[in-house]
C-alpha positions in Angstrom: 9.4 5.4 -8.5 5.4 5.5 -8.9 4.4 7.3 -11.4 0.8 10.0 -11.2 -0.9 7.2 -13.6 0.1 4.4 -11.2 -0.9 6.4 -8.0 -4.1 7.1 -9.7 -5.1 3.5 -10.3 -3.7 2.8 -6.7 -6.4 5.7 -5.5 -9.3 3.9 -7.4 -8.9 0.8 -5.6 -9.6 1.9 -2.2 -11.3 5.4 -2.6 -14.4 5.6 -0.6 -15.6 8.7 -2.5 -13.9 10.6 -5.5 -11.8 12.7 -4.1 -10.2 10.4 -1.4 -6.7 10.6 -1.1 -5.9 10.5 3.2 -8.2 7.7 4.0 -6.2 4.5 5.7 -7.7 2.8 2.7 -5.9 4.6 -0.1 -2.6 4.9 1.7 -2.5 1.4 2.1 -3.3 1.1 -1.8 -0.6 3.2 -2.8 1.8 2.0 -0.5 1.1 -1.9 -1.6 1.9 -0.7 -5.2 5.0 1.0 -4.1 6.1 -1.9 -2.3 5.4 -4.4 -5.5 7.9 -1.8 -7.4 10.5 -1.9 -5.3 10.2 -5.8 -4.4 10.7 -5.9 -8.4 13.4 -3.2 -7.9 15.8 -6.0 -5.2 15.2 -9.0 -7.3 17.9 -7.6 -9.9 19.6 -5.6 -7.2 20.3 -7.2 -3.9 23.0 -5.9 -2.8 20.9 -2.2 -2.5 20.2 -1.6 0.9 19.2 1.8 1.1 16.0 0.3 -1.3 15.5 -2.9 1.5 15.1 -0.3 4.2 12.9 2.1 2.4 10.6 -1.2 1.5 11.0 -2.3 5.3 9.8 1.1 6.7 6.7 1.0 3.8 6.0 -2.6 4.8 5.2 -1.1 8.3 3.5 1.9 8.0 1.1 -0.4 5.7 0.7 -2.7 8.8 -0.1 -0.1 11.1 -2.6 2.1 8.5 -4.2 -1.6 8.2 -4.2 -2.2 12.2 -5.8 1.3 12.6 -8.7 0.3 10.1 -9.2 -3.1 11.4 -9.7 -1.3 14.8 -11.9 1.1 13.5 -13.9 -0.6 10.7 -13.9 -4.0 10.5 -15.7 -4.5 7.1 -13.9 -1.8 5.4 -10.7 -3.6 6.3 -12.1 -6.8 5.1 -12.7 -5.6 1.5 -9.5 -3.6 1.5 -7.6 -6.6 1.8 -9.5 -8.4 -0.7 -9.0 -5.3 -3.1 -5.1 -5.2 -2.7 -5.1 -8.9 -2.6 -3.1 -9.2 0.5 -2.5 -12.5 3.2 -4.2 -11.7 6.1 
């Protein structure tokens, strides 16, 4: 479970002004730190499934927010990956 303080810090990765919260950018920044807590979560518990579906269904609505920027803006895409330290 994220916590305000962690969505918070998520937000001031990828805000592109102060009160930016909707932006493809700072979904995709709170979702990547959602998905590193639950990828912690299914090391100690594999056998929870209902958690490996919920991380699935994040791990794809993170790939689409991030195919809709790099349709839109190309550059902004660029340093959002860099910022979340994603492969891509």
């Amino acid at each position: 479970m994220i916590t305000a303080n962690n969505k918070l810090k998520a937000f001031a990765l990828a805000q592109t002004h102060k009160n930016d919260v909707g932006s493809s950018e700072a979904q995709s920044s709170v979702l990547t730190t959602r998905i590193k807590e639950v990828t912690e979560h299914l090391k100690g518990n594999k056998h929870d499934n209902m958690a490996r579906r919920g991380l699935i269904q994040m791990v794809s609505k993170r790939k689409k927010l991030l195919k809709y920027l790099e349709s839109k803006d190309f550059d902004s895409y660029k340093k959002t990956v860099a910022a979340l330290e994603l492969r891509k």
